[in-house]
C-alpha positions in Angstrom: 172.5 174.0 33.8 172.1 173.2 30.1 169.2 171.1 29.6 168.6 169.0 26.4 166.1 170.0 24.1 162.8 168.3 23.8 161.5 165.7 21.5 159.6 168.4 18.6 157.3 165.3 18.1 155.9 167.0 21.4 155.2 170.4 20.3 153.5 169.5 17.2 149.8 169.5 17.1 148.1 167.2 14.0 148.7 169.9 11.7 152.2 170.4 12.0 152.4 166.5 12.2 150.3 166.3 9.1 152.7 168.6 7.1 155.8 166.7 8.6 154.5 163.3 7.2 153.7 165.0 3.8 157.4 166.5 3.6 158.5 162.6 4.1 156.8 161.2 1.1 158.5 163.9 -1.2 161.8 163.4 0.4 161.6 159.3 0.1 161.2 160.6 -3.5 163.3 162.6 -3.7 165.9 160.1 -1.9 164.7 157.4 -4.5 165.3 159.5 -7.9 169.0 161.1 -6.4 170.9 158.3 -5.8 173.9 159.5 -7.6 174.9 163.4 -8.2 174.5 163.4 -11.3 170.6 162.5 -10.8 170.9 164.9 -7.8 171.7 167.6 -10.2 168.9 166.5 -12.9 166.4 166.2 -10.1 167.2 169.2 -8.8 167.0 171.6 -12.0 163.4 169.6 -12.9 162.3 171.1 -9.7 164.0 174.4 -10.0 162.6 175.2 -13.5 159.4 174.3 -12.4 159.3 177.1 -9.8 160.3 179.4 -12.6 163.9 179.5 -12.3 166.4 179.7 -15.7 169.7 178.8 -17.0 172.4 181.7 -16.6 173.4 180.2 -19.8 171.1 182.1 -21.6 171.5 185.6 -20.2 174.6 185.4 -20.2 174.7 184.3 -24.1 172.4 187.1 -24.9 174.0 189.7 -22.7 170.4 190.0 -20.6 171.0 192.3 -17.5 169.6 191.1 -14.3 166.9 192.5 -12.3 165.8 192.1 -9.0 163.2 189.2 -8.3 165.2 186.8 -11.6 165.7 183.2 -10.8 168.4 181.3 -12.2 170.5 178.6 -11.8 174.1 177.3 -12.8 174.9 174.4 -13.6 178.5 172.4 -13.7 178.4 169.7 -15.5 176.2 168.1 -14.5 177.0 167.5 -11.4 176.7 170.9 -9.2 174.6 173.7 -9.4 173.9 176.9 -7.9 170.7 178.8 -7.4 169.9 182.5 -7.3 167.2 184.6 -6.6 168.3 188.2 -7.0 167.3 190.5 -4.5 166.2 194.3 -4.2 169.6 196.0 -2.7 173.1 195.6 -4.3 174.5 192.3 -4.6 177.7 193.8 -3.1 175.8 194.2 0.1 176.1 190.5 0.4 174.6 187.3 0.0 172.4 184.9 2.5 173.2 181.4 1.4 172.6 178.1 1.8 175.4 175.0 0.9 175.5 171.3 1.0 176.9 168.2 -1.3 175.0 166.1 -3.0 177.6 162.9 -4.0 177.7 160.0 -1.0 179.9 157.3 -0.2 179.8 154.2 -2.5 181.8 152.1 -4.8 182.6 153.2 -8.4 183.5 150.4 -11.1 187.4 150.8 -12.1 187.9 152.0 -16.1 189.1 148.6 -16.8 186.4 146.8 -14.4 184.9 143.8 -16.5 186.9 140.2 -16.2 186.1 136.6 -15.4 187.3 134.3 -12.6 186.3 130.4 -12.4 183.0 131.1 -14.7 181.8 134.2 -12.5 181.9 137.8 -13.8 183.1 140.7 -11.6 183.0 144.2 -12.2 186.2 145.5 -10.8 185.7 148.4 -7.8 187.0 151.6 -6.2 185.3 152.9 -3.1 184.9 156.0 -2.9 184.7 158.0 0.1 185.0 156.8 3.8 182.7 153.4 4.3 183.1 150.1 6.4 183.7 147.7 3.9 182.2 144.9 5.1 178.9 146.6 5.2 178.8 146.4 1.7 178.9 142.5 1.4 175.9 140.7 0.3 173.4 143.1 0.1 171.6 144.0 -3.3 173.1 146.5 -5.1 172.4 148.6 -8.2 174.2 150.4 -11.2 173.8 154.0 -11.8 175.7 156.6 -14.4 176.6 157.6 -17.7 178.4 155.5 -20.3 179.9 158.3 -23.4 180.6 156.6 -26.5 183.9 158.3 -28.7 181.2 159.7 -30.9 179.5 161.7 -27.7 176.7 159.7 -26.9 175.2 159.5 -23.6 173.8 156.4 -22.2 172.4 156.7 -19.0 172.8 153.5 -17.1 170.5 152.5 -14.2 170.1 148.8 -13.2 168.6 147.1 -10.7 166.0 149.4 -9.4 163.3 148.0 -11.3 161.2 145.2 -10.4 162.3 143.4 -13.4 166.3 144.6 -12.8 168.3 142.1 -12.2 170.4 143.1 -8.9 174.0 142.3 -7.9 176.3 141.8 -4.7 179.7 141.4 -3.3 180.0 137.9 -2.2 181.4 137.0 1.6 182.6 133.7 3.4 180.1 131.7 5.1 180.7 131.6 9.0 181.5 127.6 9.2 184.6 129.1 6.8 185.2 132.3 8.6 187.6 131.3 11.3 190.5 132.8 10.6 188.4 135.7 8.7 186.5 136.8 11.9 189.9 137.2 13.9 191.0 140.2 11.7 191.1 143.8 12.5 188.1 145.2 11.5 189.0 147.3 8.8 191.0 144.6 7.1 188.0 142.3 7.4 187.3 142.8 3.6 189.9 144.4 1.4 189.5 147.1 -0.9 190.3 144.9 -3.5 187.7 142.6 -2.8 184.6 144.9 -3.2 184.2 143.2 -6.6 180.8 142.8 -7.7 179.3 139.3 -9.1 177.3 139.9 -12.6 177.0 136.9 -14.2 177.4 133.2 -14.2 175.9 132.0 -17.8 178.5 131.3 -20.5 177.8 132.3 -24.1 177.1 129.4 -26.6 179.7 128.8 -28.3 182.3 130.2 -26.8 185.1 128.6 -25.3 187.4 130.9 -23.5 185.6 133.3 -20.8 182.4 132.4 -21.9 180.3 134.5 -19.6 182.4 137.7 -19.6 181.3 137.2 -23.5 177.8 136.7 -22.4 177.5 139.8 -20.3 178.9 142.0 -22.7 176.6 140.5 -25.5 174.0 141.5 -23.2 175.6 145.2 -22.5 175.6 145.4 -26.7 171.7 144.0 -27.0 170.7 146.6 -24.3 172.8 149.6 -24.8 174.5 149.4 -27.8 178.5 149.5 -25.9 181.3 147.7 -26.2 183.9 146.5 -23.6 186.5 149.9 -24.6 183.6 151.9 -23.8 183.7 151.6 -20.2 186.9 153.9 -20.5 184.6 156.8 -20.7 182.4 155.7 -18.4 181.3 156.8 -14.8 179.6 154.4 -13.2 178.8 153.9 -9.4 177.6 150.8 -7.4 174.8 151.8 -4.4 172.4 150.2 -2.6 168.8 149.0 -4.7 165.4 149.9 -3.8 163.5 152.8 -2.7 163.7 154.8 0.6 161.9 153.2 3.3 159.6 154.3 6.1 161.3 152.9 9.3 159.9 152.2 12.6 156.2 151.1 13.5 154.9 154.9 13.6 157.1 155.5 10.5 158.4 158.5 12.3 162.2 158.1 10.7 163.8 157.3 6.8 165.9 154.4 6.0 167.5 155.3 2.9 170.8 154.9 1.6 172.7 158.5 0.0 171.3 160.7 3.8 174.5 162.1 3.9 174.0 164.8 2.5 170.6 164.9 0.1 168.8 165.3 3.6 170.4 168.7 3.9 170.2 169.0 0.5 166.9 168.2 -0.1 165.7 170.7 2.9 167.8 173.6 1.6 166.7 173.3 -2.0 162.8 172.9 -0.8 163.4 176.0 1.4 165.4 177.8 -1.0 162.7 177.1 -3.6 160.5 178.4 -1.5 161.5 181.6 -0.6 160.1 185.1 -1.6 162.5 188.1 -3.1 164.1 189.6 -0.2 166.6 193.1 0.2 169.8 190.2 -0.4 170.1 188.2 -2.9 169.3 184.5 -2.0 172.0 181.6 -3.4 171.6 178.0 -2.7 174.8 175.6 -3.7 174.5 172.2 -4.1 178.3 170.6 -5.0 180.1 167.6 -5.8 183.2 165.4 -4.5 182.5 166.5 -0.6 183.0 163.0 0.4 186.8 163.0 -0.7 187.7 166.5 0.0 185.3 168.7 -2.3 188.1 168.3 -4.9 187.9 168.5 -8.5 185.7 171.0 -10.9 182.7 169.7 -9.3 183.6 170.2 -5.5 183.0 173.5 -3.8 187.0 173.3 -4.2 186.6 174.7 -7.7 186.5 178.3 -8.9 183.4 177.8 -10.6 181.4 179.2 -7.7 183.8 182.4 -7.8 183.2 182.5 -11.3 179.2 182.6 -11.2 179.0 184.9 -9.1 181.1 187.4 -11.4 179.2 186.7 -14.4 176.2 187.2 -12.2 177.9 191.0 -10.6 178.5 191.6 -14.9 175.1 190.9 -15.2 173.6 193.4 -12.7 176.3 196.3 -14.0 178.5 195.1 -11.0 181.4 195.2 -13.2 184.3 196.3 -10.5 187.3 194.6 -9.7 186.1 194.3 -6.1 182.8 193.4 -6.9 183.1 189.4 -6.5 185.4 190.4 -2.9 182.3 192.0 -1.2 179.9 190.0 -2.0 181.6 187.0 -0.7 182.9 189.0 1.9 179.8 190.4 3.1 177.9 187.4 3.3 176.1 184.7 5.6 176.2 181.1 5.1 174.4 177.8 6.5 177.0 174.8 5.6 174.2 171.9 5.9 175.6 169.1 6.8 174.6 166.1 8.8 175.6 165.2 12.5 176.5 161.9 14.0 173.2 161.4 15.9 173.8 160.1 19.7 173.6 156.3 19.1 172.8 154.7 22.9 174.5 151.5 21.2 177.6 153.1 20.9 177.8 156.0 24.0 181.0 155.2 24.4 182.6 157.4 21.7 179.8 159.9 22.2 179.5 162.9 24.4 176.0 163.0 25.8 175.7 166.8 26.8 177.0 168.0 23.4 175.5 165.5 20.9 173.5 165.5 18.3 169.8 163.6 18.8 167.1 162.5 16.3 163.7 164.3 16.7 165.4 167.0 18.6 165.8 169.7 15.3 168.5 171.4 13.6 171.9 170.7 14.3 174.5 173.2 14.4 177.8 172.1 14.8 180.5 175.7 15.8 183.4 173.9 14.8 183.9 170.6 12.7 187.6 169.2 12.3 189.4 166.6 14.3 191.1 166.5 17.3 192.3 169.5 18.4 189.8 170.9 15.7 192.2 170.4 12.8 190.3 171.1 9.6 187.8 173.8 11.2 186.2 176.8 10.3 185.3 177.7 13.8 181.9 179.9 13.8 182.4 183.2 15.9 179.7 183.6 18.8 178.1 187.3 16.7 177.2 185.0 14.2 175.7 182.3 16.2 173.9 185.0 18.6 172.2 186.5 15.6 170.9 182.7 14.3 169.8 182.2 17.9 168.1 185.0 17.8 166.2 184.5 14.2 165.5 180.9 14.8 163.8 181.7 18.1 161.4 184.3 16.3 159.8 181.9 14.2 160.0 179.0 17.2 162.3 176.9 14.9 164.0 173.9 17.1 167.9 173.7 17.1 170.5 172.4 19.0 174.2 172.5 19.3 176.6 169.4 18.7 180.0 169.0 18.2 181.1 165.2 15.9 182.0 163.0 18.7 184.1 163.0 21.8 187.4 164.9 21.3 189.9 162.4 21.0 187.6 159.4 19.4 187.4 161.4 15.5 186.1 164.2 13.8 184.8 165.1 10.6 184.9 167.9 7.9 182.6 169.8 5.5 182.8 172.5 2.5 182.6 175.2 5.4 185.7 176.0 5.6 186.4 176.7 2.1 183.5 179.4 2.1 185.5 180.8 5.1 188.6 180.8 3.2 186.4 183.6 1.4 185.6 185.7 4.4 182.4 184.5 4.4 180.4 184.0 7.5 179.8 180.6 7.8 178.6 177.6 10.6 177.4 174.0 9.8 173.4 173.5 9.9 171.8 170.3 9.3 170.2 166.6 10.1 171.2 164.1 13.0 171.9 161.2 10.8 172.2 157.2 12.6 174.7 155.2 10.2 176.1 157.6 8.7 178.3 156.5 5.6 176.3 153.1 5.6 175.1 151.8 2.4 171.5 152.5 4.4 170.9 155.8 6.7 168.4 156.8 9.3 167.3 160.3 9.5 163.5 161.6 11.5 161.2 163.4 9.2 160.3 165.9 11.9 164.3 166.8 11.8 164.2 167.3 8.0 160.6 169.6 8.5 162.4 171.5 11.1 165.3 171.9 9.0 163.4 173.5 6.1 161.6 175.7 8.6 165.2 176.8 9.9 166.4 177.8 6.6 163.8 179.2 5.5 164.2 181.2 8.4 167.9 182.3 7.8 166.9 183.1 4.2 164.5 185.1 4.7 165.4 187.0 8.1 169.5 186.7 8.2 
């Protein structure tokens, strides 16, 4: 009989608890400064380049070779990037590497998103990735990202994080009202088209004809110098305000919105950043546009992965056509990803002996998909023997989960794309409550554990 793992709380001594509560200040941080991948990326290059690690920009400019024990990091646009620490053998003997995304669920303003309705301004939305809708009414919400002006000028845009921000929200029907709202289906309950987010109410002296549209974009000129046109080269996204929270009374769990996935990110890069030279080389991705099918030049989709990591075999004199095909092919990968938690509130579309729980450590998950495991990558059992056996060496806590009963969903992750390359590859990450809610709950000691686990793979896999 399969029994449950324990409760880590359990095992730790003050210490270990010590060091777990410690790790959960700089992830609230971490949570707080990253709430859109483009501040992801920024956040996570500060704290690369102050462990010593360097652009491949510039070897690769000045034709530098590589050596083993170099640190450097690539950087797509912004919005990915991948770390490497080279190690002592040939890169062609493989890689150990760690992946997750770092871009969550939210609501992105259209290009054309500014207009006026009965003296209110909107901004104009498209969700992006899968949400609820209606959890997104009526809470305070911020604006993050980039406006670029035809001359190439960068504005960054954040807004409503401050205490002296203004905030903004998506309006709903009061209940006396709601009648014939309440008795739809529950994803019809709000529209897609009515995720449009109230700005203003003041009208601008003066002027007659949509008086407060002119008034907020007097204000977007005063602050940050932009017209209305410029908003066609814009990106910006809509997420929840304020800081990541303690939650609970012991303040043993996170409430934060953006969990899914900068708590596996987070772990990996504090692991990865942590790790000594090793025989293998050491990589650590951190990609865009997983939430809507790791598409794009950003998502792990892209070749820009490939790429790298032939500029980085031309670096180390690696210069043969097969070069790129072993290293990929001869590699080990952690997809870290989060799990749907068991929820007791919702047993129903959970299975209780192969379920994810809070508190209870890293989650590995064989095979994602849907279904009849549509979608998968499908771990073999060598590869899963070996991280038992490597985990259990260093006493790091895991268990085993699959998304959900069989028939009730399913879910997917960049895993299968590193398979697509031969490599060896399961998913490896945080039990996650809410998942895809503007706010997420995650346990601290789960995010420890996770660091200590790969930590563990980097260094012993």
């Amino acid at each position: 009989m399969i029994v449950l793992k324990e409760n880590i709380w359990k095992k730790y001594d003050a210490v270990e608890v010590s060091k777990v509560f410690e790790m959960g200040e700089d992830y609230k941080k971490f949570l707080t400064v990253s709430k859109t991948e483009r501040e992801c990326n920024k956040e996570i290059i500060r704290r690369a380049e102050e462990k010593g690690f360097h652009n491949i920009v510039d070897y690769i400019k000045e034709e530098k070779a590589l050596k083993p024990g170099d640190k450097i990091y690539a950087d797509n646009r912004g919005k990915a990037v991948i770390l490497f620490i080279i190690g002592n053998d040939s890169i062609t003997k493989g890689m150990n590497i760690l992946g997750a995304h770092i871009d969550s669920p939210r609501l992105d303003l259209k290009a054309n998103p500014l207009y006026e309705d009965t003296d209110f301004a909107y901004f104009d939305t498209h969700y992006y990735g899968g949400i609820k809708k209606y959890q997104w009414t009526t809470i305070p919400l911020a604006l993050h990202g980039v406006i670029v002006k035809k001359d190439g000028t960068k504005i960054d845009v954040n807004i409503g994080e401050s205490e002296d921000d203004p905030v903004f929200c998506i309006t709903d029907l009061l209940p006396h009202l709601a009648g014939e709202q309440m008795k739809k289906d529950a994803s019809k309950l709000i529209e897609g088209e009515a995720l449009d987010i109230l700005i203003g109410n003041m009208p601008l002296k003066g002027e007659d004809k949509e008086g407060v549209k002119a008034n907020v974009l007097s204000l977007l000129k005063e602050k940050y110098d932009i017209s209305e046109d410029d908003f066609l080269s814009s990106e910006i996204e809509v997420v929840p305000a304020g800081k990541a929270r303690d939650m609970g009374f012991d303040k043993s769990m996170v409430l934060s919105y953006g969990q899914d996935d900068r708590s596996c990110a987070y772990s990996s890069l504090m692991a990865f950043l942590d790790s000594d030279v090793t025989d293998k080389t050491l990589c650590c991705i951190l990609v865009d546009k997983e939430e809507i099918g790791s598409v794009g030049s950003t998502g792990m989709g892209s070749r820009f992965y490939e790429n790298t990591i032939a500029e980085i075999c031309h670096l180390l004199g690696e210069d043969s056509f097969v070069s790129v095909r072993r290293v990929l092919s001869n590699s080990k990968m952690l997809s870290s990803d989060v799990n749907a938690a068991y929820d007791p509130l919702y047993a129903s579309v959970m299975d209780k002996r192969n379920s994810s729980y809070l508190a209870r450590g890293l989650v590995f998950c064989k095979y994602t998909g849907a279904r009849g495991k549509s979608g998968s990558n499908d771990a073999d059992a060598e590869f899963i023997a070996e991280l038992r056996n490597i985990l259990d060496s260093d006493n790091v806590s895991y268990q085993i989960s699959e998304l959900g009963k069989v028939d009730a969903g399913g879910g997917g992750t960049i895993a299968y794309i590193l398979a697509n390359y031969d490599v060896k590859v399961i998913d490896a990450g945080v039990g996650v409550l809410n998942m895809h809610a503007p706010y997420e709950v995650t346990s601290k000691v789960d995010i420890y554990e996770a660091y200590r686990g790969y930590l563990t793979f980097l260094m012993k896999a």
